[in-house]
N, C-alpha and C positions, 0 to 999 in steps of 0.2 A: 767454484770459480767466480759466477758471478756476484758471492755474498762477499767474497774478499778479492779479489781484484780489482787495482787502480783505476783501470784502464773501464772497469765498466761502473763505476761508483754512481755515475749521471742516473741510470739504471735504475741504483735503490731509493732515487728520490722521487721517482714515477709514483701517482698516486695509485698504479692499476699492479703496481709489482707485489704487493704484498696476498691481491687474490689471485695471482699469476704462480707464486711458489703454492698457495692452498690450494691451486690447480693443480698441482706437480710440474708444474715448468712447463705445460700445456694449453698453447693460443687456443679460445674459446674460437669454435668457428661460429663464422655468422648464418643464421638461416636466410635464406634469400625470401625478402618479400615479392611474393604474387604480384603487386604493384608495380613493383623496381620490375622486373621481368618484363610484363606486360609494353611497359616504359620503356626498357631496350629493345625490343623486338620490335617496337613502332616507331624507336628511329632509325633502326638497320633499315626497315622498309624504306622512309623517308631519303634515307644517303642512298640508297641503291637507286631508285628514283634519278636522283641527282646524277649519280654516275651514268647511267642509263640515258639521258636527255643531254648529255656532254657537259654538266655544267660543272660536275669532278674531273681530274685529273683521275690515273689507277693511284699514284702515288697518294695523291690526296683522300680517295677512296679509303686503300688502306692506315692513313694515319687516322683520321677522323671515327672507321670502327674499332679500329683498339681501343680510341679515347672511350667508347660506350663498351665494349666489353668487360676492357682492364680498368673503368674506375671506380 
């Protein structure tokens, strides 16, 4: 469907699709860097911190650690 359907045509002009089907239609996962790791856990610490000394919101709290989890 996606080699012949209209609707996903934008699709086959991706420069990554053609090693995305020699994958079998399988998103490579990313290994997470040691660094990047490292990096989020030392700003969860920092915002908890924050939240901790009143100067977050809970709400603001939890938008601010999604931004570091989920980006």
């Amino acid at each position: 469907m996606i080699h012949t359907g209209g609707g996903f045509s934008f699709i086959r002009t991706c420069p990554k699709f053609d090693q995305f089907v020699k994958d079998g239609y399988k998103i490579p996962s990313k290994t997470p860097d040691i660094k990047d790791s490292f990096d989020s856990i030392s700003k969860l610490e920092k915002l908890a911190q924050l939240k901790e000394n009143g100067y977050l919101s809970d709400e603001e709290f939890e938008n601010e650690k999604n931004k570091i989890i989920y980006e």
